[in-house]
N, C-alpha and C positions, 0 to 999 in steps of 0.2 A: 736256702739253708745256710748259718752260719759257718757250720764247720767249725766251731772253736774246739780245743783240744776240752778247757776247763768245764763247757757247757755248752753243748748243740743247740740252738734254734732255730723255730723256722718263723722267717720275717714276714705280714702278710702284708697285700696291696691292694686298696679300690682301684676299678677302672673307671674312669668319669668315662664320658661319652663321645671325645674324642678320640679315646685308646689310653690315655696319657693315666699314669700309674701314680699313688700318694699311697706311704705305710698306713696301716690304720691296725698295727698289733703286732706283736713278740711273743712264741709261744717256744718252753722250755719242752724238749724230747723226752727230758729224763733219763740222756743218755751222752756219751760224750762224741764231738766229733775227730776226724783225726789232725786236727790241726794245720794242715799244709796241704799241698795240689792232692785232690781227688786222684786227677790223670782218668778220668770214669764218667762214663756217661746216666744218666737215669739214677741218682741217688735221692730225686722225689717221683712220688709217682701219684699219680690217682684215679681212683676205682673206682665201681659202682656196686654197690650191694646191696639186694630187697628196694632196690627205691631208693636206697640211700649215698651219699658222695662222702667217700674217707682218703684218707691222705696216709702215705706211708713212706716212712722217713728212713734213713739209711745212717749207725749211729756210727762210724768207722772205728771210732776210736776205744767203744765199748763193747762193739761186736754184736751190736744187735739192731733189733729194726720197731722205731714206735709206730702206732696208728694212731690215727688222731679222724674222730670224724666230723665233717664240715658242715657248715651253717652259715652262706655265707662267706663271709671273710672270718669268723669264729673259728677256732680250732678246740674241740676236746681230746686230751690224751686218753684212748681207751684201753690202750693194751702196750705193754713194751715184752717182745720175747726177743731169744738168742737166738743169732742169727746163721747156728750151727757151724761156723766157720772165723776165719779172721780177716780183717778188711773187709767188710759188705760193703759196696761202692756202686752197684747198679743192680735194677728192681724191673723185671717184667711180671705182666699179667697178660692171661687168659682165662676168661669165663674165673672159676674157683679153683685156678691155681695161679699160683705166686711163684717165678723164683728169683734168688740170691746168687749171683755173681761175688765169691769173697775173691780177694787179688794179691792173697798172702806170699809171698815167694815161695814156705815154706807148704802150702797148700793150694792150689790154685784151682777150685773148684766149682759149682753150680748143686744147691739144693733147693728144694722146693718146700712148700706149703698146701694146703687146701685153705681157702679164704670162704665163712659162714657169713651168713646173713645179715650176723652183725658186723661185717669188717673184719673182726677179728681173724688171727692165723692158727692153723694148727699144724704142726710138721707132717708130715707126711713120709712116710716110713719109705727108707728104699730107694731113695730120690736124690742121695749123693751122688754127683759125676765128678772124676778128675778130670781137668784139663788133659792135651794131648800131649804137655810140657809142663813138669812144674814152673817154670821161669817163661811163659808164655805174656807175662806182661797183660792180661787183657785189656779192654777198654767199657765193652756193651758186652749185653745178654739181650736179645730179643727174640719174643715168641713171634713168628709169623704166623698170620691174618686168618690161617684156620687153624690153630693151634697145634700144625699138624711137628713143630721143626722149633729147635730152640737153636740158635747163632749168636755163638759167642768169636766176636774180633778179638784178634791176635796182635798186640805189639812190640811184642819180640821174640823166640827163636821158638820152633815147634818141631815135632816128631812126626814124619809120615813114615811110616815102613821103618827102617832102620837108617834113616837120614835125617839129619839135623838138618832145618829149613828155615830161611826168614820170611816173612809174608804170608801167613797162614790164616784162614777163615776156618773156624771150626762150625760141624752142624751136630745137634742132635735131633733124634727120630723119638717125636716121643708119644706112646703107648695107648690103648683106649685106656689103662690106667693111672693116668700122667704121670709116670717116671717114663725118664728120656732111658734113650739106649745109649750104647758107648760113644767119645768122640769121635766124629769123622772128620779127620782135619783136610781143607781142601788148601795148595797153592792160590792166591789170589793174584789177581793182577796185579795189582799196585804194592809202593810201601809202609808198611806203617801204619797199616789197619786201626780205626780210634772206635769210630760209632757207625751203628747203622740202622737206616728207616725202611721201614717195609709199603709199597703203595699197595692200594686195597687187592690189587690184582694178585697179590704176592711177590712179583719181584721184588727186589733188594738191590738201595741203593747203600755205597759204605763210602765213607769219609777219608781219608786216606792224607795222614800227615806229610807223608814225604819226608820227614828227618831222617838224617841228619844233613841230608840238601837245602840250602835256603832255595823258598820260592816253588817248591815243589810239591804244593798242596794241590789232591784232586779229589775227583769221584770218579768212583767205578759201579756199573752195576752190575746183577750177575739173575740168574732165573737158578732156582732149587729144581733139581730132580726128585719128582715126589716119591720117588723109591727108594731111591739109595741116597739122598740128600748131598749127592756130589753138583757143585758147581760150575755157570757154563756162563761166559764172560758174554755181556751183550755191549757194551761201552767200558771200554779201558783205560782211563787213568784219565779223564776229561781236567787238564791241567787250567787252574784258576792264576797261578802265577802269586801266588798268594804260600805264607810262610806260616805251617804248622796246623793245619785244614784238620780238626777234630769232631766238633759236633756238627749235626746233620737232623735236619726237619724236609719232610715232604708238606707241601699245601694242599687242602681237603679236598681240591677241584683237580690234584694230582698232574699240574700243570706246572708249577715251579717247583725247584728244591734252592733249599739255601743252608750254605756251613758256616760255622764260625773259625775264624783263622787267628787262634792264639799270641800267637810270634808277631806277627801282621798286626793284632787289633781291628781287621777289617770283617765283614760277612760279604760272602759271595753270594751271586744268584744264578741258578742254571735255569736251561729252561729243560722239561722232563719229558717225552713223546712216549703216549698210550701202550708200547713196546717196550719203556726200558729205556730209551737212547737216553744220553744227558749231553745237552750243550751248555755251553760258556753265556751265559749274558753279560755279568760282567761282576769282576773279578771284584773290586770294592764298589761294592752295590752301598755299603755304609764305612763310616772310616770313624773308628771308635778312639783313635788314639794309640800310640803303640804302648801307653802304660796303663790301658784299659785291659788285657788279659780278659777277652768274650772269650765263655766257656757257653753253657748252656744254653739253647735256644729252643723256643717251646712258641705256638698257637694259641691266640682264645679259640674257644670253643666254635665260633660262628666263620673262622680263618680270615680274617681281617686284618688282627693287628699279629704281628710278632716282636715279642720281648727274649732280651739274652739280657744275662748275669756279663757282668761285668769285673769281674773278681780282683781285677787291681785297683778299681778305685771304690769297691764294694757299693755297687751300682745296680740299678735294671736299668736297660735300654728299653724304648719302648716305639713299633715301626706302624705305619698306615702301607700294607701291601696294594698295591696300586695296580689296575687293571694290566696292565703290559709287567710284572714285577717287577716292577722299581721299589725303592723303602722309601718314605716318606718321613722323617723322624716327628716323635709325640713326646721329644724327653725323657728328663732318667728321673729316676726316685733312690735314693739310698736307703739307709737303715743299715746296710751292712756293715761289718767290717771289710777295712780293706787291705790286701795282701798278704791273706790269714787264709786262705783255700776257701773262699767261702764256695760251698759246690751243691747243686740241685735246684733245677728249676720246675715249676707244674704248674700250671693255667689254665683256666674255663672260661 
């Protein structure tokens, strides 16, 4: 996705049969984006509904969120609604709910949707949460894997009890009527909580910047308590040695993770044990340049190849994961602008 302030797009790509990516379309939101760093993980996303695969765009700049549904590489716009907040910057799904991550300073909130058959969204009453902090900085919202928990990361300062805190994972509990209950903000291990994946089991692995340290980018992961959504450290701060460590992919076979490291220009690869543990494989598993600025990193559908945005030279990377997770590179494709926030990525 572009991200332009004047006019959001989202740029599409064939994958030939190597992995390796060529544009093949430009489709306008209808909405604007915010022009500069996201700082946000998941402002593309996409769904499945009736049978059918839709796309849902995140307009930062206008405050709302388009769908568009897919065909292919085809994009039609079907719906643009308000995205009941300010800065909508990351997008999860469960089954037929949606919600919105805004990252306003003045609001710092999570509301939801019900998503019908056609794609389309309709608000959903009641399903406003504040942050535990208005100035919480977030990064992700994600629903975990039984839709039972919504986790939204924390990148700067939060409220547990009557203490101001840095390092904060927030959880919501949410409802057989999908409104979440209030935040529960947990201490995290690490600092500088960005984005976080969930493996099928539920655990939770999070991405963890390290700023304003150089070189002090990791992963942590953590297991939700299914009752109280309080969090319990299983691997702490697995340091990559790597500068500004924000987004974060698990692999289908739940055997690698790999982040992308901003500041660095690098992606790491860990390896992931059926438990949760995360080790180091190796720290610049790919070396994108330091004025490449890798944000977003996303799977096709079959966990083969992985593609990251490349936002300073308004780029996709494009990797052949290799039996031992190594990256293999398939080449970039542009279309984007570069050094304009271009922010979102989604793949099948």
């Amino acid at each position: 996705m572009t991200n332009v302030a004047a006019e959001n797009r989202v740029v599409a790509y064939k994958r030939a049969p190597n992995g390796s990516l060529s544009e093949v379309g430009s489709y306008a939101t209808g909405g604007h984006g915010k022009g500069d760093d996201f700082d946000a993980s998941n402002g593309l996303l996409l769904g499945y509904s009736g049978g059918r695969r839709f796309l849902y765009a995140s307009n930062a700049g206008s405050n709302d969120i388009t769908v568009f549904a897919v065909n292919g590489t085809s994009l039609t716009a079907i719906q643009k609604i308000s995205a009941d907040g300010v800065l909508p910057e990351s997008l999860t799904r469960y089954g037929n709910l949606l919600y919105v991550l805004d990252e306003s300073v003045a609001a710092n909130l999570i509301t939801g949707f019900t998503v019908g058959a056609d794609g389309k969204l309709t608000p959903l009453a009641d399903s406003t949460r504040p942050l535990a902090s208005p100035i919480a900085v977030p990064g992700d919202v994600e629903f975990s894997p039984d839709g039972r928990f919504l986790v939204v990361t924390d990148k700067g300062p939060s409220v547990i009890g009557s203490q101001v805190v840095e390092n904060v994972i927030e959880t919501f509990k949410v409802g057989s009527d999908g409104r979440p209950g209030p935040a529960r903000p947990n201490r995290s291990f690490g600092r500088r909580n960005f984005a976080a994946a969930f493996m099928k089991s539920g655990l939770m692995l999070v991405g963890e910047s390290g700023n304003p340290v150089p070189n002090n980018g990791a992963i942590s992961s953590y297991r939700i308590d299914s009752g109280s959504g309080a969090l319990a450290t299983i691997t702490g701060s697995q340091h990559n040695f790597q500068w500004d460590t924000c987004w974060i992919l698990i692999t289908n076979d739940q055997r690698y993770a790999y982040t992308a490291n901003f500041i660095s220009g690098t992606i790491s690869s860990f390896r992931v044990g059926a438990n949760g543990t995360v080790a180091l494989i190796n720290g610049r598993a790919a070396v994108e340049g330091l004025t490449s600025q890798p944000t977003d990193i996303r799977l096709s559908a079959d966990g083969r190849y992985l593609y990251n945005l490349l936002r300073g030279e308004g780029q996709v990377a494009a990797y052949l994961i290799e039996p031992d997770g190594s990256l293999s590179p398939r080449g970039r494709a542009g279309g984007l602008p570069a050094n304009v926030g271009a922010s979102g990525l989604a793949a099948y």
